[in-house]
Each structure stands twice: as structure tokens, then as C-alpha cells.
C-alpha positions, 0 to 999 in steps of 0.5 A, a space after each residue: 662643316 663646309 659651305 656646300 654643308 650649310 646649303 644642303 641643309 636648306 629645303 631645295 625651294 629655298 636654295 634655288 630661290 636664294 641662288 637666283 636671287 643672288 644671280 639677280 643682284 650679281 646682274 644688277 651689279 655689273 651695272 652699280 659700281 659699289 656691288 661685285 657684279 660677275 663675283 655674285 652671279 658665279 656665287 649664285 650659279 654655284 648655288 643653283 648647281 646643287 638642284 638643277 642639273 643644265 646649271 651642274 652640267 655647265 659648271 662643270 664644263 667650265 671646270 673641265 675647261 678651265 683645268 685643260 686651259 692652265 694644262 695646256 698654258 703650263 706645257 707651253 710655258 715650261 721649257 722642254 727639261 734635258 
């Protein structure tokens, strides 16, 4: 089984109250230095996009952009072939 298996387990209050919770510490832990701060706030955003559809729309957004921004790195970068 794969993670997003896992959670779909879970009721929905206790996703979103385990996704925010986790974006909450990832707030906290961009200011500690011990806690992985931007790593849990994407983890959390991740698990909020499953049941709230501004989050979903915004991940996959960020997807979208960031597929089109290696496309466009990757043309830029590889010489023209003859």
C-alpha cells in the first residue's frame, strides 16, 4: 500500500487536524534550527490537499508550474541536435 492509502483511511476530521498540525510545527520550525521547517509545511499542504479543494487547486498549480519550468530549462539548456 502507498502512503496516500494510509490516509485515506483516516476519517477526514482527523486528516485535516493531523495536516495542520503538521503545517503548524513546519511554521515553528522554520524559526528552530533542529526541525525541518519548509519540508513539514509542504508534507502538511500534501495532506490537506486530499479534503480541501483551495489547498488541491494550489498543489496542483505548483505541479503544473514546476513541470513547465524543468520543460522549459531542459530546452534552453540542450543544444539544438543536427
Amino acid at each position: 500500500m502507498r502512503w496516500r492509502d494510509y490516509l485515506r483511511m483516516l476519517p477526514m476530521p482527523l486528516r485535516i487536524l493531523l495536516g495542520a498540525m503538521i503545517v503548524a510545527t513546519g511554521m515553528v520550525g522554520v524559526f528552530l534550527p533542529f526541525v525541518q521547517g519548509l519540508l513539514l509545511i509542504f508534507i502538511g499542504l500534501w495532506v490537506l490537499s486530499h479534503d480541501i479543494p483551495a489547498v488541491r487547486r494550489w498543489r496542483r498549480q505548483g505541479s503544473v508550474w514546476w513541470a513547465r519550468r524543468r520543460e522549459r530549462k531542459r530546452i534552453l539548456l540542450d543544444p539544438p541536435r543536427r
